[in-house]
GUVEXDREN-381786 format. One line per field, with one value per residue: residue in three letters; x negated, y negated, z of N, C-alpha, C in turn; residue number from 1. Coordinates in nm, 2 decimals, m for minus. Layout:
<atoms>
r = c(Ala,...)
npx = c(X,...)
npy = c(Y,...)
npz = c(Z,...)
capx = c(X,...)
capy = c(Y,...)
capz = c(Z,...)
cpx = c(X,...)
cpy = c(Y,...)
cpz = c(Z,...)
k = c(NUM,...)
</atoms>
This chain:
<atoms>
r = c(Unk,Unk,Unk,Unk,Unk,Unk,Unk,Unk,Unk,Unk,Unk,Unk,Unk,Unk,Unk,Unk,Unk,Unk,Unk,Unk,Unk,Unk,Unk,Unk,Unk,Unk,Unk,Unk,Unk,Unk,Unk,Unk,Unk,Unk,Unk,Unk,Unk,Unk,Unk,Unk,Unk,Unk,Unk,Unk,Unk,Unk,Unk,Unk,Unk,Unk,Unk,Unk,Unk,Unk,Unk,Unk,Unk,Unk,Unk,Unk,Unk,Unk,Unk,Unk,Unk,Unk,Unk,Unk,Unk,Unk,Unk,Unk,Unk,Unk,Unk,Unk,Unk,Unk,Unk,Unk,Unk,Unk,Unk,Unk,Unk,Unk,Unk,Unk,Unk,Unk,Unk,Unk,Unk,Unk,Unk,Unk,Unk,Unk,Unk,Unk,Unk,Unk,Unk,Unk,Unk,Unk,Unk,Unk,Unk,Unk,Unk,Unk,Unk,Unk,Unk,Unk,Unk,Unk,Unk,Unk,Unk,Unk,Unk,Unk,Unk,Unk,Unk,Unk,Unk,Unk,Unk,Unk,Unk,Unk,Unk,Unk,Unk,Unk,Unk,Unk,Unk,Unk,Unk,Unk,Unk,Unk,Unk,Unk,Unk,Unk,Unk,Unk,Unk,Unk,Unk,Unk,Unk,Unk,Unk,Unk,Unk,Unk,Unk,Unk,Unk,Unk,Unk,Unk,Unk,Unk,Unk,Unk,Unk,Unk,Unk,Unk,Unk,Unk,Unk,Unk,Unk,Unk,Unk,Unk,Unk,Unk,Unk,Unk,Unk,Unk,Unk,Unk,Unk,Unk,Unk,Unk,Unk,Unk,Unk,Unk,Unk,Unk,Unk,Unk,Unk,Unk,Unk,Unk,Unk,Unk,Unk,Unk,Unk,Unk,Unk,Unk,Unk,Unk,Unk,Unk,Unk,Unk,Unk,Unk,Unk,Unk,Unk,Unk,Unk,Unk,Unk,Unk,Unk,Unk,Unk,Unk,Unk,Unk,Unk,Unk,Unk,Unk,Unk,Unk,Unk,Unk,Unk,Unk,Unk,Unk,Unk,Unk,Unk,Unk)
npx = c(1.28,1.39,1.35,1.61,1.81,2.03,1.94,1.73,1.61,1.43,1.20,0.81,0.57,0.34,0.05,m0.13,m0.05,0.22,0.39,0.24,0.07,m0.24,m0.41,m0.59,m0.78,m0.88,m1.06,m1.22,m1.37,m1.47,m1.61,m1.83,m1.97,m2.07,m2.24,m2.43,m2.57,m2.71,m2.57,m2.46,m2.11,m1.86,m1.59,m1.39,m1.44,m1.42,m1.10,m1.00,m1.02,m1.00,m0.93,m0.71,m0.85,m1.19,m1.43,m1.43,m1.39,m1.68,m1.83,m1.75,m1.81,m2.11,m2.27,m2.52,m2.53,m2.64,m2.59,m2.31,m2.22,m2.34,m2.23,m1.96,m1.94,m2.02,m1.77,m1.60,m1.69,m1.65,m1.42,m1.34,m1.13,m0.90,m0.57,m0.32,m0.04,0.28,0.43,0.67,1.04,1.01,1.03,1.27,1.40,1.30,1.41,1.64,1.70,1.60,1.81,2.01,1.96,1.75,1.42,1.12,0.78,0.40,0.14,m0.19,m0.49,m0.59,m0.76,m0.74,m0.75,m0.73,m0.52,m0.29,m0.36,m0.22,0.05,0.12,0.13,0.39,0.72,0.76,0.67,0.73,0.96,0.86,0.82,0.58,0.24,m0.02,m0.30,m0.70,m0.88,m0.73,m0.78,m0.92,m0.97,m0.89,m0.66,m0.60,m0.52,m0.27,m0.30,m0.28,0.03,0.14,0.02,0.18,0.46,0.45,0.47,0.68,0.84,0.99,1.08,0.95,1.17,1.34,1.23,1.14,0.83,0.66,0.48,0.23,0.03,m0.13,m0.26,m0.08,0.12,0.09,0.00,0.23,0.40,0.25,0.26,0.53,0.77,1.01,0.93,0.85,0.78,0.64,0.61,0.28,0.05,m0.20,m0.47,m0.42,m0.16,m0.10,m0.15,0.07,0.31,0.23,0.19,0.42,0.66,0.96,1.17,1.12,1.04,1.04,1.05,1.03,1.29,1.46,1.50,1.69,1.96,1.90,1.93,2.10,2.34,2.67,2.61,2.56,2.20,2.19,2.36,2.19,1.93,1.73,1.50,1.20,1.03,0.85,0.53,0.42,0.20,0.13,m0.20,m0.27,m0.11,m0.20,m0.45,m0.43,m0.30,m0.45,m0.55,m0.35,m0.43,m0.34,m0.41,m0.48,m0.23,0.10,m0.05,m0.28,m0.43,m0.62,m0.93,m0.97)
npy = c(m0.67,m0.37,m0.25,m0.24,m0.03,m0.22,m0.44,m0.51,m0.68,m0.68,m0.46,m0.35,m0.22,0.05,0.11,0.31,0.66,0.62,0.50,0.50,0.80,0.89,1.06,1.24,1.15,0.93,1.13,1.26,1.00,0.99,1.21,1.23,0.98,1.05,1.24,1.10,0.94,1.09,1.26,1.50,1.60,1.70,1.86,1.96,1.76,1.57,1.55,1.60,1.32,1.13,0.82,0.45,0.30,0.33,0.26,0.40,0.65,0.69,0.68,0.95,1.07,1.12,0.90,0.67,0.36,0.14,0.21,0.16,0.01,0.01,0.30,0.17,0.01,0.24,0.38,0.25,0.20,0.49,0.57,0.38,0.30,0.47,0.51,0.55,0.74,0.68,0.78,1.05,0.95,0.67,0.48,0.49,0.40,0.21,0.01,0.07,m0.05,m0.31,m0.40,m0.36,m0.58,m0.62,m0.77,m0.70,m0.58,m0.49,m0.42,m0.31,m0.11,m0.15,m0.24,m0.61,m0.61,m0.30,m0.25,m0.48,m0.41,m0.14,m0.18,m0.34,m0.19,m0.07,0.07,m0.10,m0.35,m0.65,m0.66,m0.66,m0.88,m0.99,m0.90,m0.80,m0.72,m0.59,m0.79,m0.98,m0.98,m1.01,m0.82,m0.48,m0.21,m0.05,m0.31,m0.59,m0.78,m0.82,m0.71,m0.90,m1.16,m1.08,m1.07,m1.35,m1.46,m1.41,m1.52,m1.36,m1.25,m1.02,m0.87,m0.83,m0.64,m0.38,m0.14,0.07,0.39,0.61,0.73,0.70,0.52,0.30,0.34,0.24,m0.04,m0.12,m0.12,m0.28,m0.52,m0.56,m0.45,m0.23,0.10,0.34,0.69,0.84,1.14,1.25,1.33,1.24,1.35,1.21,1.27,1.47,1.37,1.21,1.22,1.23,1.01,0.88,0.77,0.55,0.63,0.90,1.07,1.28,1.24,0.94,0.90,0.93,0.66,0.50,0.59,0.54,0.24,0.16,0.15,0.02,m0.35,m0.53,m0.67,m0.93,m1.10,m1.22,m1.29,m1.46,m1.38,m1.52,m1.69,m1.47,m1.43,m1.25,m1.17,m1.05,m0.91,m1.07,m1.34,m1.41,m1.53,m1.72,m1.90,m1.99,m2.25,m2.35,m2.24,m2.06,m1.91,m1.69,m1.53,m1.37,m1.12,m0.89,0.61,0.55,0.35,0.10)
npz = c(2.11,1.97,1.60,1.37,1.14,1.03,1.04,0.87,0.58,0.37,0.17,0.24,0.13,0.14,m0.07,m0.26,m0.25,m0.13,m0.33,m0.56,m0.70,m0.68,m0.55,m0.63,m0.80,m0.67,m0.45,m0.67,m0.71,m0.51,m0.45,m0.69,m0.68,m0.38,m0.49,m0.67,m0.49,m0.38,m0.16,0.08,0.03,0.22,0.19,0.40,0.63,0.47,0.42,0.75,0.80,0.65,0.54,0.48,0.57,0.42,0.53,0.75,0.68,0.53,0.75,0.91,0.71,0.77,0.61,0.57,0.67,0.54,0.29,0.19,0.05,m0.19,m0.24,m0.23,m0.49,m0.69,m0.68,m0.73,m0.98,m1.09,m1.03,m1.22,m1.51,m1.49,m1.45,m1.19,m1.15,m1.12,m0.81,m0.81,m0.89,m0.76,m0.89,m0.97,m0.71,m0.62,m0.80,m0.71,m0.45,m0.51,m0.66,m0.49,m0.30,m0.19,m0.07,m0.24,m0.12,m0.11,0.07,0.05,0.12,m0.16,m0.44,m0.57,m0.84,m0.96,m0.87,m0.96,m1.23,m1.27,m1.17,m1.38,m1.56,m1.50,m1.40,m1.18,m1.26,m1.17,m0.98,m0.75,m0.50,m0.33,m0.30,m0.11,m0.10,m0.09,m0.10,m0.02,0.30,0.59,0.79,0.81,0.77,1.04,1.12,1.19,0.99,0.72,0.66,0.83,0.70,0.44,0.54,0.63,0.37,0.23,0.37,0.59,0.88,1.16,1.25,1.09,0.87,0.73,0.70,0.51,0.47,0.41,0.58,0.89,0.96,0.88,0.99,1.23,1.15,1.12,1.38,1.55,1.44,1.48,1.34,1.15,1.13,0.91,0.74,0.51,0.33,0.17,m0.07,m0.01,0.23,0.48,0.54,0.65,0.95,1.02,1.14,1.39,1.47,1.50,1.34,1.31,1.11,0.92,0.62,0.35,0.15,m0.12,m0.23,m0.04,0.07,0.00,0.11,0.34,0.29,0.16,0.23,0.34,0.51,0.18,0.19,0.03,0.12,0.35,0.31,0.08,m0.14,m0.23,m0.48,m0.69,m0.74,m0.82,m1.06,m1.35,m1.55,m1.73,m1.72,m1.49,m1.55,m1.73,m1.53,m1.36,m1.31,m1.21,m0.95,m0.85,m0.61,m0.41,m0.49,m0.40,m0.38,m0.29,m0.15,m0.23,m0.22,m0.37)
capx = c(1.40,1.36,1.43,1.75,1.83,2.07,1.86,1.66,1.61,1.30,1.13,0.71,0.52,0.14,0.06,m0.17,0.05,0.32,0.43,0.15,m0.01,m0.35,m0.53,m0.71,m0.85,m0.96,m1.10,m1.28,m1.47,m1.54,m1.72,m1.93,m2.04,m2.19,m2.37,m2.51,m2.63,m2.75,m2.52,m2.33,m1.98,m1.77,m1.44,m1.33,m1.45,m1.27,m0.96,m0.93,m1.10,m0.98,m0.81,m0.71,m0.99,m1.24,m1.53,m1.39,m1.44,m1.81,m1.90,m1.72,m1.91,m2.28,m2.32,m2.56,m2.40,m2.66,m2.53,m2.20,m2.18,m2.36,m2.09,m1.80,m2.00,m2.02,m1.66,m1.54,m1.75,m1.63,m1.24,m1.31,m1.00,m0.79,m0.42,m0.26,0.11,0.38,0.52,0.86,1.18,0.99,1.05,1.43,1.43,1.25,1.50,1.75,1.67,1.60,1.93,2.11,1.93,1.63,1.33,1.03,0.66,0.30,0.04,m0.28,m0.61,m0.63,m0.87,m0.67,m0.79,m0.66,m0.35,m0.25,m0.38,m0.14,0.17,0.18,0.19,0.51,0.86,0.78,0.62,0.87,1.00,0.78,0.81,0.44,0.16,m0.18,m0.46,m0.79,m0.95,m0.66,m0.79,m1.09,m0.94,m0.85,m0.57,m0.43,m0.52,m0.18,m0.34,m0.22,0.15,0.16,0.04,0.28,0.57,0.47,0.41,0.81,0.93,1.04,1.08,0.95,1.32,1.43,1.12,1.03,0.74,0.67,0.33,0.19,m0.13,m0.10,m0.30,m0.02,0.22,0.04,0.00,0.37,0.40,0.17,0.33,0.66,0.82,1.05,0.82,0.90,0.65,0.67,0.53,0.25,m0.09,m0.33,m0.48,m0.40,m0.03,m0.11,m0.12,0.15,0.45,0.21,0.18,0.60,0.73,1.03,1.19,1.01,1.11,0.98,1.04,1.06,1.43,1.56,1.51,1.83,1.99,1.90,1.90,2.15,2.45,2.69,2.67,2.46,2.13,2.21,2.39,2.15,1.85,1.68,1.38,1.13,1.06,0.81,0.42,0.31,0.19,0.02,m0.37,m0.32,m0.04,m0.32,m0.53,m0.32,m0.22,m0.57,m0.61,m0.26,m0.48,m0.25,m0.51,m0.39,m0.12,0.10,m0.12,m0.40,m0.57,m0.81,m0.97,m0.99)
capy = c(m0.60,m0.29,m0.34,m0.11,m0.07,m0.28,m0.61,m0.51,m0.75,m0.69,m0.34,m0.39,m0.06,0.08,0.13,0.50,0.80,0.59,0.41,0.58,0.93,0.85,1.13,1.31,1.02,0.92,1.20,1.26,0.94,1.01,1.33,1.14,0.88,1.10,1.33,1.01,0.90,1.24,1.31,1.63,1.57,1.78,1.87,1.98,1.65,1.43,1.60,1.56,1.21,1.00,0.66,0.41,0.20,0.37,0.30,0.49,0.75,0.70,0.71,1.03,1.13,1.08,0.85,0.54,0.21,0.07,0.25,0.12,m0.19,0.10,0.39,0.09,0.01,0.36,0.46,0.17,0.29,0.63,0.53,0.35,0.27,0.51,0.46,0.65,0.72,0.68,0.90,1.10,0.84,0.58,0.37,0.47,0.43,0.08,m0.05,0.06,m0.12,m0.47,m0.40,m0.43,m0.72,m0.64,m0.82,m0.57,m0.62,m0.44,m0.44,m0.22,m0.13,m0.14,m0.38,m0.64,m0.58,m0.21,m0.26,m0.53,m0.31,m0.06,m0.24,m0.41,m0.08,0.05,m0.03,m0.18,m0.48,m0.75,m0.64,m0.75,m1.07,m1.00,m0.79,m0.79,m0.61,m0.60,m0.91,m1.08,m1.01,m1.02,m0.67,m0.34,m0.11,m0.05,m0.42,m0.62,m0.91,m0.80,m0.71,m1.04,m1.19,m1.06,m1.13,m1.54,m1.49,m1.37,m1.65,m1.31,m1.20,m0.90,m0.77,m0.74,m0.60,m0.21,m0.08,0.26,0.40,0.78,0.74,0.71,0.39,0.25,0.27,0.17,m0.17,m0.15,m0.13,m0.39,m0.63,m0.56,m0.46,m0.08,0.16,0.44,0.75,0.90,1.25,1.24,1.41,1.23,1.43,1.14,1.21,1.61,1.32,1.10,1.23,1.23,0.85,0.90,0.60,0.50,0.71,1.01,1.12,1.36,1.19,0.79,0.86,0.94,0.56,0.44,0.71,0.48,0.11,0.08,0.16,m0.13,m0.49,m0.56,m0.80,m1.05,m1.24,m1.25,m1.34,m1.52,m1.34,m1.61,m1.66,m1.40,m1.50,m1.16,m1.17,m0.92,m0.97,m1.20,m1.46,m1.47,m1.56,m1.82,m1.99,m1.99,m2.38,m2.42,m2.22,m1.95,m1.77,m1.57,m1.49,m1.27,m0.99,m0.87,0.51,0.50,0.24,0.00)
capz = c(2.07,1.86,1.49,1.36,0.99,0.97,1.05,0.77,0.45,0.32,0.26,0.20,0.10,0.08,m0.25,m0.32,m0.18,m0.11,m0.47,m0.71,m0.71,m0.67,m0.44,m0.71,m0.87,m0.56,m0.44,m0.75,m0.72,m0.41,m0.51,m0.81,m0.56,m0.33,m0.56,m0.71,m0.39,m0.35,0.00,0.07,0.05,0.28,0.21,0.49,0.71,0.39,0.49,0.85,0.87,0.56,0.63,0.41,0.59,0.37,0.59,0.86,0.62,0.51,0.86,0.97,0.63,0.79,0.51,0.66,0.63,0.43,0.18,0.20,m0.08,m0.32,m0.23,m0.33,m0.65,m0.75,m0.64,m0.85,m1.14,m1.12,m1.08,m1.39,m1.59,m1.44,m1.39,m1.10,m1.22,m1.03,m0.77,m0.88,m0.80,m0.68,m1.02,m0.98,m0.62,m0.61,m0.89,m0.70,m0.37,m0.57,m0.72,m0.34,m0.31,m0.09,m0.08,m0.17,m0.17,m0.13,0.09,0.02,0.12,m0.26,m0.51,m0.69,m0.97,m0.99,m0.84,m1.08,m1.38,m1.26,m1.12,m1.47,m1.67,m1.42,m1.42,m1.08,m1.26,m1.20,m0.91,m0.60,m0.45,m0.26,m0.29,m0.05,m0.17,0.02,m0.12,0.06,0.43,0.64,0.83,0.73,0.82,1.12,1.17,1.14,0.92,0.60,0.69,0.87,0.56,0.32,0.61,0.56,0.19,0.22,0.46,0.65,1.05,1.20,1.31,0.92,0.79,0.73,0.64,0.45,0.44,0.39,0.66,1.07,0.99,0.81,1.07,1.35,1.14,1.10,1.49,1.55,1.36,1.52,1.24,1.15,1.02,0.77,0.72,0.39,0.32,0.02,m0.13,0.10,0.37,0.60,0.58,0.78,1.10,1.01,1.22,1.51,1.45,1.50,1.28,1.34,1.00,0.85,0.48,0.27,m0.04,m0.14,m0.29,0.05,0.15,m0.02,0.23,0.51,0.36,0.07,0.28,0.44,0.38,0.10,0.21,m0.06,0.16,0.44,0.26,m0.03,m0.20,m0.28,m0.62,m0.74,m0.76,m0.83,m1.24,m1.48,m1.58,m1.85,m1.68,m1.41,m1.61,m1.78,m1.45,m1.28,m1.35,m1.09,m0.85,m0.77,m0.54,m0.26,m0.49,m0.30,m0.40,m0.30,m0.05,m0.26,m0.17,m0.44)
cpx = c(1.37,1.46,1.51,1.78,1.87,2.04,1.78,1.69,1.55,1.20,0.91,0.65,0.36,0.16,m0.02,m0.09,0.16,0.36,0.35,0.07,m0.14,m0.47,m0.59,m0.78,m0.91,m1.10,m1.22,m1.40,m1.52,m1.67,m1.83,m2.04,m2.08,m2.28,m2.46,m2.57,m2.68,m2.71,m2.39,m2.19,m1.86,m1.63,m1.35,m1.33,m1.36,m1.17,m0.93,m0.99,m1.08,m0.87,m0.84,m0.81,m1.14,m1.43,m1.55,m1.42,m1.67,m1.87,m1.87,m1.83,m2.03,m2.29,m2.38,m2.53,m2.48,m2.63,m2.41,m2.11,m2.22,m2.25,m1.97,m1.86,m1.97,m1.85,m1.57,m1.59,m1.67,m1.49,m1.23,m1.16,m0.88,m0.64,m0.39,m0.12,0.18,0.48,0.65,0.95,1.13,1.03,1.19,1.46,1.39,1.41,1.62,1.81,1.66,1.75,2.04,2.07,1.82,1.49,1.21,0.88,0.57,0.19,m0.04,m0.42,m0.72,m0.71,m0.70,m0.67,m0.71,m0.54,m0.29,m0.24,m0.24,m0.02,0.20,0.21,0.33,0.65,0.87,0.74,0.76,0.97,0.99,0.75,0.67,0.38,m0.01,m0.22,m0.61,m0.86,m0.87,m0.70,m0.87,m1.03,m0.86,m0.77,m0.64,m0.46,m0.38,m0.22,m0.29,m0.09,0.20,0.15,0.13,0.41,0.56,0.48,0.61,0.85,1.04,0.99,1.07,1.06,1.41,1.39,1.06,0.94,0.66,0.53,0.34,0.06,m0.05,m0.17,m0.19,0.14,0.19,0.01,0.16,0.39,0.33,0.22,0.48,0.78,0.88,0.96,0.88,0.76,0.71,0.57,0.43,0.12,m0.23,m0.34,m0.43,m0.27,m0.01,m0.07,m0.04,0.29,0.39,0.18,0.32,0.62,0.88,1.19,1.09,1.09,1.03,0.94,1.10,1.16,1.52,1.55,1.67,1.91,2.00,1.90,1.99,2.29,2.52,2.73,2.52,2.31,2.12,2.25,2.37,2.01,1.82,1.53,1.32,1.12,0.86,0.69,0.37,0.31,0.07,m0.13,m0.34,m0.25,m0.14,m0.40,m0.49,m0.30,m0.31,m0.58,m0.47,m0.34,m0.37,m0.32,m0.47,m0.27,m0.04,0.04,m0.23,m0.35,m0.67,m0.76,m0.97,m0.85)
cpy = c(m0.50,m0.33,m0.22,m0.16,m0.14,m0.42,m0.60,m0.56,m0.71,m0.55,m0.38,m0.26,m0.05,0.12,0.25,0.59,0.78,0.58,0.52,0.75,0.95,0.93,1.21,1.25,0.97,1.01,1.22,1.15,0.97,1.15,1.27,1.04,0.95,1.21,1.22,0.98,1.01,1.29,1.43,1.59,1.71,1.79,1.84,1.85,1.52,1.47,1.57,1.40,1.09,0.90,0.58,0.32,0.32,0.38,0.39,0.59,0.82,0.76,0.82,1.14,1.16,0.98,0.71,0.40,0.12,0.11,0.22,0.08,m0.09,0.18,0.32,0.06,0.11,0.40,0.41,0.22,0.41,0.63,0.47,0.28,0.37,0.47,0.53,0.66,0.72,0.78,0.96,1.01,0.72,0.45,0.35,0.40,0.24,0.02,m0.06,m0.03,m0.28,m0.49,m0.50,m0.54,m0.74,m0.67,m0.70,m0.71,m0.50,m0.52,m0.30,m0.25,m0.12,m0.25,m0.43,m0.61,m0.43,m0.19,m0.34,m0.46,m0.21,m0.09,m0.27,m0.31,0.00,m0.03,m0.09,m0.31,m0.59,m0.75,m0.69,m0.86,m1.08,m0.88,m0.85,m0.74,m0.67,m0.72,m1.02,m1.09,m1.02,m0.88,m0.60,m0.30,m0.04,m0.20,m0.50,m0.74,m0.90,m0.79,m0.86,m1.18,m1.20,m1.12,m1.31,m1.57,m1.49,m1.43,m1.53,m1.26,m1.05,m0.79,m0.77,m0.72,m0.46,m0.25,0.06,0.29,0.55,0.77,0.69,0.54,0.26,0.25,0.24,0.01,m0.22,m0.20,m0.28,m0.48,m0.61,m0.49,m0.24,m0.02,0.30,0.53,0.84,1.05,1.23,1.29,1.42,1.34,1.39,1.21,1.34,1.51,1.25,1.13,1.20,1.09,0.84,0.75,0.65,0.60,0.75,1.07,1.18,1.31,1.03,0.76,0.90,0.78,0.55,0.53,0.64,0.33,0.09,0.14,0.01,m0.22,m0.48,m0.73,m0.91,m1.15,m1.28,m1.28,m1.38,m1.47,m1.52,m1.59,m1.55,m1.46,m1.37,m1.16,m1.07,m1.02,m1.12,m1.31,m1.51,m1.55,m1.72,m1.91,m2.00,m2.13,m2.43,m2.36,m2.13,m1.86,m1.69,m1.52,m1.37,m1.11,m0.97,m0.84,0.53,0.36,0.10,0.04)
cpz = c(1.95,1.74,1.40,1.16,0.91,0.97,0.95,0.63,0.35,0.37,0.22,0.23,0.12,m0.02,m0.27,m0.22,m0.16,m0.24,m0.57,m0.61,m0.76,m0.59,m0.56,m0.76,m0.77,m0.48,m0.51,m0.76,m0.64,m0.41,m0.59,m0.74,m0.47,m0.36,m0.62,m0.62,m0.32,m0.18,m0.02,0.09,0.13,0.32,0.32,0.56,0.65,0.45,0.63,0.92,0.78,0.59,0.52,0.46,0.57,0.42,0.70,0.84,0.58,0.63,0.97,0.87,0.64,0.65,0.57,0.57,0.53,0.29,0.15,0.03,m0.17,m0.34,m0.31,m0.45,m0.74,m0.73,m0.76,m0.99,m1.20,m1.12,m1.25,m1.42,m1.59,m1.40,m1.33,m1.16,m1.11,m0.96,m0.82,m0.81,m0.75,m0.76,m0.97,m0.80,m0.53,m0.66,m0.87,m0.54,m0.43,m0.59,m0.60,m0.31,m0.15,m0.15,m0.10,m0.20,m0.13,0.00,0.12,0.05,m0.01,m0.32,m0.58,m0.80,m1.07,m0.95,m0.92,m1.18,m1.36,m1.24,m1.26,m1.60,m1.61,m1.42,m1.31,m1.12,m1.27,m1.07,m0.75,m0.61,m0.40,m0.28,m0.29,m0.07,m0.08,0.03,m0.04,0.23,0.43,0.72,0.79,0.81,0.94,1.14,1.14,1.01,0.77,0.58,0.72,0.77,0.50,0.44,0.58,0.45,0.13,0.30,0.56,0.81,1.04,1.19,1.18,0.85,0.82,0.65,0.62,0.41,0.43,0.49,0.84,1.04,0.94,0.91,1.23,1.34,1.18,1.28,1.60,1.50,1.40,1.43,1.23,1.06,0.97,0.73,0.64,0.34,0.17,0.05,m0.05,0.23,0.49,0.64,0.65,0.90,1.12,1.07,1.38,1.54,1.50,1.47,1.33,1.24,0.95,0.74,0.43,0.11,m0.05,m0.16,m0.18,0.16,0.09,0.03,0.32,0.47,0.24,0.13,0.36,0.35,0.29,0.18,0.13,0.07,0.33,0.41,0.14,m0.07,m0.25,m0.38,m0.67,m0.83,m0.81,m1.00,m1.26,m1.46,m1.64,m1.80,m1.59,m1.45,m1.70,m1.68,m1.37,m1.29,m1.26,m0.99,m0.76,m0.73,m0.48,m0.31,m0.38,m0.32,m0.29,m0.36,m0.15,m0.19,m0.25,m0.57)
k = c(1,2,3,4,5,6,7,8,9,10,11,12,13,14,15,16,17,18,19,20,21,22,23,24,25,26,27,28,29,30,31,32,33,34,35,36,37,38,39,40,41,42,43,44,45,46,47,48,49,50,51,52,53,54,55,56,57,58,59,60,61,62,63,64,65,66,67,68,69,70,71,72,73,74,75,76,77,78,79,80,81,82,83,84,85,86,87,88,89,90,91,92,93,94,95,96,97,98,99,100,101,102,103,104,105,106,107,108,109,110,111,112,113,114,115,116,117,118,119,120,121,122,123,124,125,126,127,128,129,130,131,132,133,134,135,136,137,138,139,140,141,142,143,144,145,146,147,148,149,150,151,152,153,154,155,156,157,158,159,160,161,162,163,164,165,166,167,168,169,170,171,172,173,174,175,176,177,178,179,180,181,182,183,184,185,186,187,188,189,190,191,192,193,194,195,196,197,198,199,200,201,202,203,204,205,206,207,208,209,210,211,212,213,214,215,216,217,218,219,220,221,222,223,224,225,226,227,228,229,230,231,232,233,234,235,236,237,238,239,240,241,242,243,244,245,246,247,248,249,250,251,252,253,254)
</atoms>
């Protein structure tokens, strides 16, 4: 049974292009990392071949696979301690969705590590009940494994669960996983292919969801958000000895 807006509880996002503004910073490593590894980097081919499954990329790049585990070494190096900022509205636009009383969360082909760092400098910290990051699966986008994840991690059903991405690979997970998908215009090159993916809703801008999901009855009184595992660096770090692994955490890539 197709899933209609108004069955929807619970919205769950990709986190670079969608949430944060993150393609130059990306990018940029990606340039650093293959001058160091002394390989030509061709624009044009990044552009019509980047996927948030980042090896997808390497190997449209000619880059040989044993190079791989170096490439992520380096890419990470060269991201560094960068914070991506957050798209325009998406603070207000989140805040205002929690408000109605929908469930959000995150899942990303991103590192924990930098997704934390950043979630906990944004007004979204506090806000997501789940958030996957790569270290959470064993497969990558479009695979559903991570959506599907964050759906058990949220005690939520396919048929009241969008999901909003900026890449074709991002709603082909959505699709796969059953679930309404939402394709949001943003910086990445991926998001030139992302109408020809045809989600389900296509927006231009993240502040035209509450447009399509805060109208009606309110979802307060059709679900219960679980209680909110996702924590900053340092609480992590603090609460490592209860073994809160898999928190619900996990394009750049990392």
């Amino acid at each position: 049974m197709p899933v209609t807006k108004s069955d929807v509880t619970t919205l769950i996002f990709d986190w670079d292009g969608t949430l944060v503004d993150s393609a130059h910073l990306g990018l940029l490593a990606f340039q650093k990392t293959f001058a160091e590894l002394g390989y030509v980097f061709p624009i044009d081919i990044y552009e019509s071949s980047y996927s948030p499954n980042w090896y997808t990329t390497y190997r449209a790049l000619n880059l040989p696979e044993h190079l791989w585990k170096r490439a992520d070494e380096l890419w990470l190096q060269h991201y560094g301690k960068e914070t991506a900022e957050l798209i325009l509205d998406v603070g207000e636009t989140l805040t205002t969705l929690h408000t109605a009383g929908y469930c959000l969360g995150v899942v990303t082909s991103g590192s924990e590590s930098r997704v934390t760092r950043e979630l906990s400098v944004s007004v979204l910290n506090g806000l997501l009940d789940a958030v996957i990051c790569n270290e959470h699966i064993t497969n990558k986008k479009p695979h559903p494994e991570g959506l599907e994840l964050a759906l058990d991690r949220l005690n939520c059903k396919p048929h009241e669960t969008a999901y909003v991405g900026d890449a074709p690979e991002d709603i082909e997970m959505g699709k796969r996983s059953n679930v309404l998908t939402v394709g949001v215009r943003s910086n990445y090159p991926s998001s030139s292919r992302l109408l020809a993916a045809e989600p389900d809703i296509y927006i231009e801008s993240i502040a035209e969801l509450t447009k399509h999901f805060t109208g009606g009855e309110s979802p307060k009184s059709k679900v219960q958000c679980p209680k909110s595992n996702v924590q900053s660096p340092k609480s992590k770090v603090e609460s490592a000895k209860s073994n809160v692994i898999g928190l619900l955490l996990p394009k750049t890539k990392y």
